[in-house]
Structure formats: C-alpha cells, structure tokens
N, C-alpha and C positions, 0 to 999 in steps of 0.2 A: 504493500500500500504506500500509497506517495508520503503519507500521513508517518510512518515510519522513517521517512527521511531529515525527520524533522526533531533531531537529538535534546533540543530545546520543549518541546512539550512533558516530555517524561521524565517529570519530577511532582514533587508535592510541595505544597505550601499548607501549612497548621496541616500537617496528617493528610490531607486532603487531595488527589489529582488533582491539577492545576486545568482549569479550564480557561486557555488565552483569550479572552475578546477584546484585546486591546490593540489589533493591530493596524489600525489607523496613527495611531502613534506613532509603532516601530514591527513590523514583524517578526515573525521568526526566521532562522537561518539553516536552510539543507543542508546534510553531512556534506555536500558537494561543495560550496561556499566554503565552509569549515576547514575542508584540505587543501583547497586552493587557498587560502591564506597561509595556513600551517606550513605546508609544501616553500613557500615562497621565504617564510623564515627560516627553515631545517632545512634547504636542500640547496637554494641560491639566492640568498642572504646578500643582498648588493644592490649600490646605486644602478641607475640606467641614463641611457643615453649615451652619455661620454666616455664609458669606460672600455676597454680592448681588452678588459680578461673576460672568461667566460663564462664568470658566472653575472658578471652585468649584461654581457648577452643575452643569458637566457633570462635575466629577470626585464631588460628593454622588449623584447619580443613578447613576454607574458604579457605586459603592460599595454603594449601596442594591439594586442591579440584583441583585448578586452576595449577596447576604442574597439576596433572593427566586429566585436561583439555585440557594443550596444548599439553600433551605428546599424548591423543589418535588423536588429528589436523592432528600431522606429524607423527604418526604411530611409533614414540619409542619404542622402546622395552620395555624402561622401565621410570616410572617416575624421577628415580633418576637419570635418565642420562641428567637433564633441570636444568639447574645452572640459576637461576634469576640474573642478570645484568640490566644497566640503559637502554641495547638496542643492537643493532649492535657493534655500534663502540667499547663500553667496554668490548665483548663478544672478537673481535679481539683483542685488547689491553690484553684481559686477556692469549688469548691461542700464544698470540706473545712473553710474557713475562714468559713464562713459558714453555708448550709443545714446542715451536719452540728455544729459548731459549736455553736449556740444550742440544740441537738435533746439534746447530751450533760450529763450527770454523774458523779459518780466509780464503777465499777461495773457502766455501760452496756456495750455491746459494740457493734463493730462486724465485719461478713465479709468477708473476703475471699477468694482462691483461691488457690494452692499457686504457680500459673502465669504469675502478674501480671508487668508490668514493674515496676520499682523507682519509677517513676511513679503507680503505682496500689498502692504500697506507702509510701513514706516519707512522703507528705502524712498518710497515716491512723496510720504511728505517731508522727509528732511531737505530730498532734492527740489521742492516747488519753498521751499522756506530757505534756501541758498542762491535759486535763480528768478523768484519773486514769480514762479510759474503758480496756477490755480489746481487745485484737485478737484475733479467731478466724482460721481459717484452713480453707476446703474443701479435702479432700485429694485426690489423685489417683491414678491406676493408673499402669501399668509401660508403657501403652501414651501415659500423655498426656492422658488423659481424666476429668475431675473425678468424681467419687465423689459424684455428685447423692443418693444413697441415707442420705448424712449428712446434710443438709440439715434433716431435719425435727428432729432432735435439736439441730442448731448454731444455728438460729434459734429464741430463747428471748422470753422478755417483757423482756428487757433488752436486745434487736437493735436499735438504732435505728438502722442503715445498712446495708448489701450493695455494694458495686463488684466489678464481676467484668470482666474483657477481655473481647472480642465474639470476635477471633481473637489467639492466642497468636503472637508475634514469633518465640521463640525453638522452638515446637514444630511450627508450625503447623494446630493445635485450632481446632476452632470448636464453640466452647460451643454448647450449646442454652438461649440467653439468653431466648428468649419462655419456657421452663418455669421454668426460676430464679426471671424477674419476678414469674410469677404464683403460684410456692410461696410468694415474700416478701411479694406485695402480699397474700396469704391470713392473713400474720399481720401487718400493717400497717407491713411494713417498704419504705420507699423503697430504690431500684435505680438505681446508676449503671452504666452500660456505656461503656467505654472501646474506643470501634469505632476505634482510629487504623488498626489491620492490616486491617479487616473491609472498609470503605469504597472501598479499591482494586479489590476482589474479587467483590465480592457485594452484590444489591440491597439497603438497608436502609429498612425503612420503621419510623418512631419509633414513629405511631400504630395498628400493629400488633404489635411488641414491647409497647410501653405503657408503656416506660421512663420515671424521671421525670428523670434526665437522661443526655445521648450525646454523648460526646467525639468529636470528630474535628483530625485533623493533617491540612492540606493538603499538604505534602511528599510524603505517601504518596501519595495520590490523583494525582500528576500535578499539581499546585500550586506555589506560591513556598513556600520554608524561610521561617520564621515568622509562618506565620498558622494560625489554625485556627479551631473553631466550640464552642461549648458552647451547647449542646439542652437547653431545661430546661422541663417543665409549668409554664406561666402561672403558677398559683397557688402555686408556690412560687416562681419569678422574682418577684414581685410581693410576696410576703413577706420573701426574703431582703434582709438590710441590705447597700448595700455594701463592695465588698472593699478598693477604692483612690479614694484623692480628686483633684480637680483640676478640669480643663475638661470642659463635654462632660454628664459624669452629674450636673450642676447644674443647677434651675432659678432660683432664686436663693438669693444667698450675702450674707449679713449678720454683723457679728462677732459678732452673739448667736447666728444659728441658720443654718443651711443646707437648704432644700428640694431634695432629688434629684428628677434627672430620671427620666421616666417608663422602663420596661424595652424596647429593651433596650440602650438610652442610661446608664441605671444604673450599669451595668458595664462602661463602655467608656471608662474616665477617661483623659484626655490627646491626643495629635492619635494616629491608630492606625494601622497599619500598611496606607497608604491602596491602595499600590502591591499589594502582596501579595492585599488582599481583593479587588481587582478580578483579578487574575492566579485567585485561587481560586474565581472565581466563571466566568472563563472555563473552569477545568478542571474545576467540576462540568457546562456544558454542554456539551465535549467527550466525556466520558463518558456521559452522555443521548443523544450525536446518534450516537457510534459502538454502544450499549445494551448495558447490562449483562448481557443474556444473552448475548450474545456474548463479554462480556470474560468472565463464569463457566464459558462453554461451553472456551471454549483456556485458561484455565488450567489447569482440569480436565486436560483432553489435554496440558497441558504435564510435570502434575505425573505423570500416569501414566507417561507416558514417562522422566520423569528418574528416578521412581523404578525400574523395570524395569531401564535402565540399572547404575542406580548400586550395585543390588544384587549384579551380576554381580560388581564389583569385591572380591577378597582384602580379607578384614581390615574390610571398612568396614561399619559400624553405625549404623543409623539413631536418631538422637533423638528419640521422637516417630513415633507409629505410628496416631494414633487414626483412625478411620474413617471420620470426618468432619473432612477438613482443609482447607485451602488448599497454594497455591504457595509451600511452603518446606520444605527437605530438609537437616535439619540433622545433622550424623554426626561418627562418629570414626574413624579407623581406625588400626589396632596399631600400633603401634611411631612412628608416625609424631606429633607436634606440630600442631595446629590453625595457631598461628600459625605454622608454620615449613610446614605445605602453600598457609598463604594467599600467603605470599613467594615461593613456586616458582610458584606460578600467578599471581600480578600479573607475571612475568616470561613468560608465554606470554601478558599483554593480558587475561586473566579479572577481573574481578573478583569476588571475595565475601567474605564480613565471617566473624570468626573469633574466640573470646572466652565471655566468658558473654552478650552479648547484653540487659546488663541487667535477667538474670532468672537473678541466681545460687541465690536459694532451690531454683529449679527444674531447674538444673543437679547440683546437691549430692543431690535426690532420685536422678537418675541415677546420680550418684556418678562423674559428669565435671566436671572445671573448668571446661572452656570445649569447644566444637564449632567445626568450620567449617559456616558457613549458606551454602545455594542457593538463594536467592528468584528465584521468574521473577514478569515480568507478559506480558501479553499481548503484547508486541513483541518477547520473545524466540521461539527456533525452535530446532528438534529439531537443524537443523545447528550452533549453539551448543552446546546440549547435548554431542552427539557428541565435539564438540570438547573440550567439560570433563573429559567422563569420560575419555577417550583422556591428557589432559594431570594428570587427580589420578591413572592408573595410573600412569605416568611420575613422579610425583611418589613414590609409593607405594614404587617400583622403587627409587630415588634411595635411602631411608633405613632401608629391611630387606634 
C-alpha cells in the first residue's frame, strides 16, 4: 500500500495511533524522499557546481536531476526557468523585490485576493508602502469563492501586478487561475500564482495556465521543509536584476563591476539547500510514478466523505463551502474553542492545526478568529476519519 510508504504515520502520540490531518501545513515524507536525502549525506556529501572531484559531480547532477524533475511535474518548458528558493513565500518575496519592483511608481496598483496567505500579502504591502504603489483587493462570497465579476472594474491602466493563491490553505478554494490569467494578460497585466496548496492535489501545468510566475513549497508536496521552486517566463527571468549576492549567481567579480550569472544561476546566490533539492526532486517523481489522477481521484472521495461526516455533527460549521475545492475542512463549532478542540484531540493521537491559519483577513470576513482545519492527502482513510469525527463529538460533548 502506498500508505506504507509513508514511515512518518507509524507512530503514536498519548498511546494512541497518530491520525495526521494536518497536512495543509506540512505533509508527510515517502521512504523514497527519506533516502534520497540520507543517500546524499552518506554516500556524496559535497558542494556542487564548481567542484572536479566526484563526489561534487554526482551531488551537481543529483541537484540538477531534481530541476529537470520538477520542471517535467509542471510541464516547463524548460528546466532553467525553476529558481530553487526556501519555498513559496521567498519565491514571492523574490519576484516582489525585483520583477514587481522596477515595474512600480507612486499610484500604481497592485491585486490581490480577499483569501491569500499572509505570504502573498505582506511582501506586496511593504512593496506598495516603499514605492507609494496602492493595494487592491478581489472580494469574495459567503461561500469562499472570489467575486471574479469584479475583476474587470479592479484591473485598471495602473495594475501592474495580480498574485492570486492557486488553492486556498485556510478554505480550501480552488481558484479558476487559467480565467484570472487570461482576464489580466487581456489588459497586460503579469500573474503570479502561488500553487504551494495546489501542487499536492492537482495536476499543474504552467504552460497551460500561462502564468508568468508559480510558486511552489516542497513540504507540501511530500518534500524536505525548506526548499521550494519559483516558475518564472524566461523573458522576464532574464530581465529581472538580482535579489541576493555572493557565490554561484556570478560570472565574474571585479571591485569595479560584477557580471551575473546566466538564469537560473542568477538567483541562487550562496551554496543552496543541496540536500533538500534532491529530496524535492525525488518527491516530484514519487508523485509522477504513483499519478496525479489518482492522488485527485481519493482526495476527492476523501473530502466527500469527511464532509458528509462532519456535517452530521451538532453545532459544527463549515468554513469555506465553494464548489470547487480540495482536501481541507475547516469549521467551528458552538460553544466550543478551536484551540481548546485541537488539545482534546492531540490527546486521542489526531492531529490538526487550529488558528487563523495565516489568512486572518479571510477569517474576519467570516467573522471567526480562528477554525480548527482537517487536511487529508491521499494516505489518509475513511477509518481515520471515522475516528475524528466520533472523537470532535466527544470533544463537543466535553464543553456544552
């Protein structure tokens, strides 16, 4: 079972099997990820790039592998258009401080969505509070779902950016990111999509979105914590200046001038997180070999069932309704505390995450502080579930 691959579930917490539903957070990691990192420290333990002995060979190759791994995931055009970053957030912080950056002045605007995480919010208002540019904001419904009907009225001849989530963390939405793109690309405004949720769940192909650039977190995917990818069209990789200096994104350096290296070398200044991008590179071809219609196909049936489930339960109220979503069920219920159901349930071995989730604009819409979140992936199972829901009645029972 694929579910056996996954050395991380089989354990206990208070005596108890561990039931993960927290993997909107972070997920779990395949033995395959696991030896592909370990492999890389035990066997060729080395910088890459520069070095002519052989075991920097084979750890540049492993590295590079894992570029051309996750480039064929999202169907790139090409590998060098995948800039390794820590993840999402510094993928936006890199194309805010630069691409978006040079693009503004005072006046400009930039969109965003109601639903963002705080990731794909605070990089764009430091930068509109630096270059005197304005933030907009697409609004949403009652159900969770962006108000795309605003659209043609919020993008003006002063838009010179759009970032929008691919899937929502805290609702779980899934935009319809190919219509956005190409409302914005119609009035010549560039698209970032921040797929860190989407990529666990659902196949993404760049060059049918047409985005101009696409964040991804490896942690999500089944990957090591601190790596990830930033997707950007050639011709503005190629234009943007870059963000950090050092080793690596130089081709030579003189105290009068510096020539940067080619893309997407550019952006990868210092020795980089060599362990992690081969671990990331095995867990985009774990997800290829087990395929994505399959991981879309049981999420689907996971989410239907938890929600059927969940709905039975007194008091409890779904966050987040839209009709197009993923595996995440986020709720309140009466009388009861988010965080004081997440404490009764990590005492029966559950886990799940409880909070605003990093997306309290879009919490305050609700007119909730914080939810407790149910994220499944594919290696949960309906007898988990069962178990959740039977143990947040019991939790339920405990405080009304």
């Amino acid at each position: 079972m694929l579910r056996d691959q996954f050395p991380g579930l089989n354990v206990t917490v208070h005596g108890k099997p561990l039931v993960y539903l927290d993997n909107a957070a972070t997920a779990c990691r395949p033995q395959r990820v696991l030896d592909a990192v370990q492999e890389y420290y035990t066997r060729f333990n080395a910088n890459i790039h520069r070095g002519v002995h052989t075991l920097s060979e084979i750890a540049t190759e492993r590295f590079e592998g894992a570029r051309e791994s996750m480039a064929r995931l999202i169907n790139a055009p090409s590998a060098r258009q995948l800039v390794f970053t820590r993840g999402s957030t510094e993928s936006i912080n890199l194309v805010a401080n630069t691409f978006a950056r040079e693009r503004l002045s005072a006046g400009d605007e930039i969109l965003i969505s109601y639903m963002e995480h705080h990731s794909n919010i605070v990089p764009w208002q430091l930068l509109c509070q630096q270059t005197g540019a304005v933030l907009k904001v697409i609004p949403m419904n009652e159900r969770g779902e962006l108000r795309l009907e605003t659209l043609d009225e919020l993008i003006t001849e002063r838009t010179k950016m759009l970032a929008v989530v691919h899937v929502s963390n805290s609702l779980g939405t899934i935009n319809p990111v190919k219509e956005i793109i190409a409302k914005a690309h119609a009035r010549e405004v560039p698209v970032l999509v921040d797929g860190a949720q989407a990529l666990p769940h659902m196949a993404v192909d760049v060059q049918d979105l047409d985005c101009d650039f696409y964040t991804i977190s490896g942690h999500k995917m089944y990957g090591p914590t601190g790596i990830g990818i930033l997707y950007g069209k050639m011709e503005h990789l190629e234009a943007m200046p870059p963000w950090q200096g050092g080793g690596e994104m130089i081709a030579k350096v003189t105290f009068e001038r510096t020539v940067f290296n080619h893309v997407p070398a550019k952006f990868e200044a210092g020795t980089p997180n060599i362990a992690g991008g081969i671990g990331l590179g095995a867990a985009a071809e774990f997800i290829m070999d087990v395929g994505m219609d399959k991981i879309q196909a049981r999420d689907a049936e996971l989410l239907a069932y938890a929600t059927e489930k969940m709905q039975a339960i007194d008091g409890l109220r779904l966050i987040g309704t839209a009709a197009c979503k993923t595996a995440v069920n986020s709720f309140v219920i009466d009388g009861v505390h988010p965080h004081d159901l997440g404490t009764v349930l990590d005492h029966y071995g559950i886990a799940i995450r409880t909070g605003h989730h990093c997306t309290m604009p879009a919490l305050q819409f609700f007119k909730v502080p914080g939810t407790a979140r149910a994220s499944f992936a594919f290696y949960n199972t309906h007898e988990e579930i069962d178990y959740f829901v039977d143990c947040v009645q019991k939790a339920r029972e405990m405080f009304t």
